[in-house]
MDAnalysis code that builds the backbone (N, CA, C; Angstrom):
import MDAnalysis as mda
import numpy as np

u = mda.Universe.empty(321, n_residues=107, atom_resindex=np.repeat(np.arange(107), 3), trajectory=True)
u.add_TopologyAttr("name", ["N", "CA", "C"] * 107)
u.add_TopologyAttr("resid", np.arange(1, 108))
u.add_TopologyAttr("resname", ["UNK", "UNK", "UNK", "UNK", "UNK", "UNK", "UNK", "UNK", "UNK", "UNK", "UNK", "UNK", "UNK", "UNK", "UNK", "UNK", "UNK", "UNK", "UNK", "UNK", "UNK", "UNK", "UNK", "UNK", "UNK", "UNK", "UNK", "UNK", "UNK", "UNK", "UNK", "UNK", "UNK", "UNK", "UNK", "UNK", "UNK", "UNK", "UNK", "UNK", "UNK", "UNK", "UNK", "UNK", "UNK", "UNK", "UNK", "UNK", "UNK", "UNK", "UNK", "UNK", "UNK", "UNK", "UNK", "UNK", "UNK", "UNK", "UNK", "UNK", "UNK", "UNK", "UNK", "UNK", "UNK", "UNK", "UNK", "UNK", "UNK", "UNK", "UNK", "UNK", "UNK", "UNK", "UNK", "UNK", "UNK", "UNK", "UNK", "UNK", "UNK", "UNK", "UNK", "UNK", "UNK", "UNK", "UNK", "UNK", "UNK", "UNK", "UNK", "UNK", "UNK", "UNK", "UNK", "UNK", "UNK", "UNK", "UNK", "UNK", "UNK", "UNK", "UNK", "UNK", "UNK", "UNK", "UNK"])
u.atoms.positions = np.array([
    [-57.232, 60.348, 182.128],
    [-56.535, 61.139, 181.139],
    [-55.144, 60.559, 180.952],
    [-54.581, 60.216, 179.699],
    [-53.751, 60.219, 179.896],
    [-52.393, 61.187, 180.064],
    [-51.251, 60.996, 180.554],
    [-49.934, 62.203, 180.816],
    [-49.003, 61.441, 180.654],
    [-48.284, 62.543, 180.407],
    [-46.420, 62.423, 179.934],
    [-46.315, 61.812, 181.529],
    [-45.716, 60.573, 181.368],
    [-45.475, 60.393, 182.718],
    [-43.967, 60.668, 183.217],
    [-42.988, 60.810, 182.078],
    [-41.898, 61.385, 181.625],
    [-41.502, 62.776, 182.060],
    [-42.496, 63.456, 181.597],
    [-42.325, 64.800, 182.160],
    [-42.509, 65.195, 183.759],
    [-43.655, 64.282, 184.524],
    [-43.721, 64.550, 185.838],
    [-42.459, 63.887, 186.227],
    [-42.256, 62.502, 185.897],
    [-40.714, 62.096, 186.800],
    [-39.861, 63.627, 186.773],
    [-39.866, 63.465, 185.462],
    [-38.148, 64.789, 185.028],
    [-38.655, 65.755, 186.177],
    [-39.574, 66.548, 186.165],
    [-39.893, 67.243, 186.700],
    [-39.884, 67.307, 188.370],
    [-39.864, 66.108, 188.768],
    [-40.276, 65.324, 190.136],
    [-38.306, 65.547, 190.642],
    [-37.625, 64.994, 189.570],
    [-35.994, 64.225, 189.702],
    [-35.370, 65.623, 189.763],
    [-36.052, 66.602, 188.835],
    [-35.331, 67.790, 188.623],
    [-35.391, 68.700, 190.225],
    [-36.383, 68.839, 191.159],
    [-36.693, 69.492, 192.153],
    [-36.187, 68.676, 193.374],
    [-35.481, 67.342, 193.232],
    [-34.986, 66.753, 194.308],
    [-36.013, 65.951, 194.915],
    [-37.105, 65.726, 194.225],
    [-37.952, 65.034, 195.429],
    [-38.250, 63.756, 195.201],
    [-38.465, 62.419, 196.206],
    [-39.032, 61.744, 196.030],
    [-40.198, 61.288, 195.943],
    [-41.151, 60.405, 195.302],
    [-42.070, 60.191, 194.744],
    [-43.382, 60.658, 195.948],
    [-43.193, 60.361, 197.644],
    [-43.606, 60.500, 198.594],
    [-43.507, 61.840, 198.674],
    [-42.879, 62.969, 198.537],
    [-42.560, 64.123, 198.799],
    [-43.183, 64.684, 197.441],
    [-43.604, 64.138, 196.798],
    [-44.445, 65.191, 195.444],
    [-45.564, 64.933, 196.032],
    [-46.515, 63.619, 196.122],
    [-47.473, 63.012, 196.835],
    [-47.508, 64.272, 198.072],
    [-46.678, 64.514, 198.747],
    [-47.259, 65.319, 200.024],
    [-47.830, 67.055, 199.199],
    [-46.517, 67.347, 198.414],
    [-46.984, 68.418, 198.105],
    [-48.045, 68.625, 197.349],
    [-48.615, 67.965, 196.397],
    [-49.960, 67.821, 195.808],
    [-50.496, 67.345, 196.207],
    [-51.036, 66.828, 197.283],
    [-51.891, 66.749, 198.722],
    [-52.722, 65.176, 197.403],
    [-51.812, 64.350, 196.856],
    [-52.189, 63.359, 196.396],
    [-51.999, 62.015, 197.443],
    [-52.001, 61.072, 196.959],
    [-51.566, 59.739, 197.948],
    [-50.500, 59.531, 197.151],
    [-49.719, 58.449, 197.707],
    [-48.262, 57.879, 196.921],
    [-48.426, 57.334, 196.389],
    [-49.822, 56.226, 196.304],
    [-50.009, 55.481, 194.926],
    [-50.402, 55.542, 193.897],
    [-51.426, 57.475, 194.380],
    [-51.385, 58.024, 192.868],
    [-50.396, 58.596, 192.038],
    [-49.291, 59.238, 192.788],
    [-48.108, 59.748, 191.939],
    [-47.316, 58.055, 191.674],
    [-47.558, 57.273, 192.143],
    [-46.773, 56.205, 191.444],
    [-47.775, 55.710, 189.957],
    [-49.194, 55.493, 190.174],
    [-49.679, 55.080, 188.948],
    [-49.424, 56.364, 187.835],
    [-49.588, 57.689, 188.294],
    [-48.805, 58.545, 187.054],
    [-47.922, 58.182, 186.466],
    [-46.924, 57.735, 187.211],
    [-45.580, 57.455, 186.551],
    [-44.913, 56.387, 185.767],
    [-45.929, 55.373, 186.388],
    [-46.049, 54.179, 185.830],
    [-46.679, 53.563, 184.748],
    [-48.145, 54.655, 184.728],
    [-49.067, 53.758, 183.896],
    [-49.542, 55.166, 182.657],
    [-49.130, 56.178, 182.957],
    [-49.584, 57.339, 182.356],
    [-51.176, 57.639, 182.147],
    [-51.317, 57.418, 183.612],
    [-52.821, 57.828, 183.821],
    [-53.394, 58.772, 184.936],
    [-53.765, 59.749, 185.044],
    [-54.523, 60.596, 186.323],
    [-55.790, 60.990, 186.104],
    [-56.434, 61.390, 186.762],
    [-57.691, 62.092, 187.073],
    [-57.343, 63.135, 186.783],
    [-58.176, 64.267, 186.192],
    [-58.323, 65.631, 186.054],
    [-58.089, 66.290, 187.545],
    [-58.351, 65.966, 188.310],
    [-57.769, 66.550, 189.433],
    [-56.497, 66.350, 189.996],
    [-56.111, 65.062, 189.266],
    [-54.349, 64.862, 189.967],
    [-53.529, 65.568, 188.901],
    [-53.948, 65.805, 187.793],
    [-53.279, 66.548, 186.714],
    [-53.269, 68.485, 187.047],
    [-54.620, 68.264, 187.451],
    [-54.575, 70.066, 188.157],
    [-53.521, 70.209, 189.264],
    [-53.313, 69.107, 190.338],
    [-52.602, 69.460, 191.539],
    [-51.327, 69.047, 190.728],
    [-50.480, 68.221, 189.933],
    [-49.469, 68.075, 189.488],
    [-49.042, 69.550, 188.663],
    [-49.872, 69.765, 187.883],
    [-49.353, 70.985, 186.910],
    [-48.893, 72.273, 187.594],
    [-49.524, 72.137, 188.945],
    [-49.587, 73.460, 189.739],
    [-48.730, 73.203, 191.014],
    [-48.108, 72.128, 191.223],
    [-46.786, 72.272, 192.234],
    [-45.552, 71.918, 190.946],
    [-46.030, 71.437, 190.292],
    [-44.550, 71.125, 189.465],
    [-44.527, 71.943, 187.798],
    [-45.245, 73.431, 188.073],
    [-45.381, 74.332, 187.071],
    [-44.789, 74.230, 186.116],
    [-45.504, 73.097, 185.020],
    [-46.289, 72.632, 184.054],
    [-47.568, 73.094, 183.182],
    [-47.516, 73.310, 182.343],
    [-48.687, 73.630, 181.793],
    [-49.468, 72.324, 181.295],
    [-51.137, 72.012, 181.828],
    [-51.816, 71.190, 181.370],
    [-51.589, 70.871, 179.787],
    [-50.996, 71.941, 179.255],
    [-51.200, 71.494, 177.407],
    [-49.236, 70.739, 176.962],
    [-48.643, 70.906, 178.192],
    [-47.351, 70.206, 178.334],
    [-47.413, 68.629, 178.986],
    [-48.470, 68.653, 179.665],
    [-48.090, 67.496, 180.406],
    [-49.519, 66.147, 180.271],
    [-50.589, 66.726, 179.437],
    [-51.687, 65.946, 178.953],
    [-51.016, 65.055, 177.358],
    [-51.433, 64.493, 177.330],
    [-51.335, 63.435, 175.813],
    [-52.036, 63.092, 175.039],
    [-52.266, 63.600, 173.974],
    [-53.607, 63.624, 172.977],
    [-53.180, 61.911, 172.255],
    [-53.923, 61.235, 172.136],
    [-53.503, 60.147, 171.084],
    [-54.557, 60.472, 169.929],
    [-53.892, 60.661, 168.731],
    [-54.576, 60.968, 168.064],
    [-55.675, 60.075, 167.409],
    [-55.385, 58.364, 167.633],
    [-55.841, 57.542, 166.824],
    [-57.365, 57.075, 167.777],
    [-57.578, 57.694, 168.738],
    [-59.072, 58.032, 169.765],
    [-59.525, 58.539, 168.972],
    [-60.883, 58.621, 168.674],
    [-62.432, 59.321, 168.145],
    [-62.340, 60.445, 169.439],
    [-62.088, 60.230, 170.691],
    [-62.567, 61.585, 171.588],
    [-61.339, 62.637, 171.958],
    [-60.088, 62.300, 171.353],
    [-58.912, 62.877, 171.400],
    [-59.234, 63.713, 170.234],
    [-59.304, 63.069, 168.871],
    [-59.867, 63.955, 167.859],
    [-60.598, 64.382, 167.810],
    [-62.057, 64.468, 168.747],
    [-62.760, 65.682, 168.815],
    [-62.074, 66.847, 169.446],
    [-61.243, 66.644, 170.094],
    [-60.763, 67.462, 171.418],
    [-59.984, 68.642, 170.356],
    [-59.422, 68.073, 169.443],
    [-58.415, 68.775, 168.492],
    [-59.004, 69.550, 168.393],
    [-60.068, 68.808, 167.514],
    [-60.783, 70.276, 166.343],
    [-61.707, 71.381, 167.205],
    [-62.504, 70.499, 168.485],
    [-62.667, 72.023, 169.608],
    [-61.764, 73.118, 169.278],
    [-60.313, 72.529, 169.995],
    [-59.410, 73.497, 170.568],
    [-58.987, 74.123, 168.952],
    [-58.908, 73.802, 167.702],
    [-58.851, 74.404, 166.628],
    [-59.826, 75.095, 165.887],
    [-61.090, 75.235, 166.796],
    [-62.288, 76.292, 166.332],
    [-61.698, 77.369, 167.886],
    [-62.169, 77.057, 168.885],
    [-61.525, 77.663, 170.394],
    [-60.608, 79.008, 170.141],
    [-59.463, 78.042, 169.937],
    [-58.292, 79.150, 170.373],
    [-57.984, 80.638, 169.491],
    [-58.591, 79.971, 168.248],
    [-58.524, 81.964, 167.150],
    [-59.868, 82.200, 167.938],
    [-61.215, 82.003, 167.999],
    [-62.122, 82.785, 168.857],
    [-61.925, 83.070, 170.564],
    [-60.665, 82.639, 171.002],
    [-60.654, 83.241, 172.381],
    [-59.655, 84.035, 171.900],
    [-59.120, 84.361, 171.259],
    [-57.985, 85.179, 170.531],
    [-58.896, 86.810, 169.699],
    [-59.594, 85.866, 169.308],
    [-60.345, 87.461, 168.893],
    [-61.762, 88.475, 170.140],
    [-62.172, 86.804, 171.103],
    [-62.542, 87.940, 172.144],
    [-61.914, 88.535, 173.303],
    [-60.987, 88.200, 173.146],
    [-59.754, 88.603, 174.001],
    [-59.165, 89.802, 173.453],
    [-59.116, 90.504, 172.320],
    [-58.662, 91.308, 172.156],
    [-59.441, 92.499, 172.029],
    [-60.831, 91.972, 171.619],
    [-61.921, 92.943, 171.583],
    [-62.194, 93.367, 173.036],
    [-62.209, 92.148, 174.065],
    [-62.536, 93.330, 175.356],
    [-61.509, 94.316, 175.448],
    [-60.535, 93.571, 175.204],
    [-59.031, 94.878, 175.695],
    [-59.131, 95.746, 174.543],
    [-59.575, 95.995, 173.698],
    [-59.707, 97.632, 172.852],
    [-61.001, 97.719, 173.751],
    [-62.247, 97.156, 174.387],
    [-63.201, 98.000, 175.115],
    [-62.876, 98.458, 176.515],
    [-62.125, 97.936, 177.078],
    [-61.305, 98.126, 178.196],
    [-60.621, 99.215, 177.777],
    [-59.532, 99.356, 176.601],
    [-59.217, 100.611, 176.602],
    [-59.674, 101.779, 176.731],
    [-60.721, 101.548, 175.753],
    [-61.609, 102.752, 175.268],
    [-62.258, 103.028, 176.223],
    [-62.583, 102.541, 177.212],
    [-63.450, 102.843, 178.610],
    [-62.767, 103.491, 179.319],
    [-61.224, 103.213, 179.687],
    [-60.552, 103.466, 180.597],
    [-59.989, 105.502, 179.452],
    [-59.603, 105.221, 178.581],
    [-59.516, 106.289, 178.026],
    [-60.571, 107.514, 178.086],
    [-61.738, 107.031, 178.138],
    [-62.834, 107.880, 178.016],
    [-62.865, 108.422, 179.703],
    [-62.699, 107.466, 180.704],
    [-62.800, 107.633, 181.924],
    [-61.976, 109.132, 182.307],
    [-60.486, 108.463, 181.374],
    [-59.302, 109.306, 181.860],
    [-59.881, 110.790, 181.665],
    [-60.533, 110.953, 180.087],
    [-60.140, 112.468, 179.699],
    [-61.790, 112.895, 180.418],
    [-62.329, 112.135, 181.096],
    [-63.255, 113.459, 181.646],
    [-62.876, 113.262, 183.264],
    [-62.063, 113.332, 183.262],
    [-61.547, 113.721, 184.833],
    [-61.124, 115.238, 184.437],
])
């Protein structure tokens, strides 16, 4: 995948640590937080353990290139996706309400 490799340094420089000391805390090796930084490349799993000690959001710190065929599929997923997790997301929470309401008044 590629990543902002920009943003993990900043992120890395901003918390005081050196490159070995992010490596420990994302239970990565040192030569994977160095090829992050260097080459703007990780595994889906070094991007999960990066985003989550150096709280980041995956949609902050991933890099779409748009001029990929599989980057541009990725778009238009996430541009069918996100209004339908938006509308079933709101429908459970009015059924969640209405459950919890109904619960309330026959107590």
């Amino acid at each position: 995948m590629d990543v902002s490799s920009e943003k993990v340094r900043q992120a890395r420089i901003e918390r005081g640590w050196t490159q070995q000391q992010l490596a420990e805390v994302a239970d990565l090796s040192l030569r994977t937080v160095q090829r992050v930084e260097n080459q703007s490349v990780a595994s889906n799993e070094t991007v999960s353990a990066l985003c989550a000690v150096l709280e980041i959001p995956r949609s902050e710190l991933l890099v779409l290139d748009p001029t990929r065929p599989e980057h541009q599929a990725a778009q238009r997923r996430m541009g069918i996706l996100v209004p339908i997790a938006g509308i079933v997301g709101a429908g459970l929470g009015s059924g969640i309400t209405l459950l919890l309401m109904r619960i309330a008044g026959a107590m």
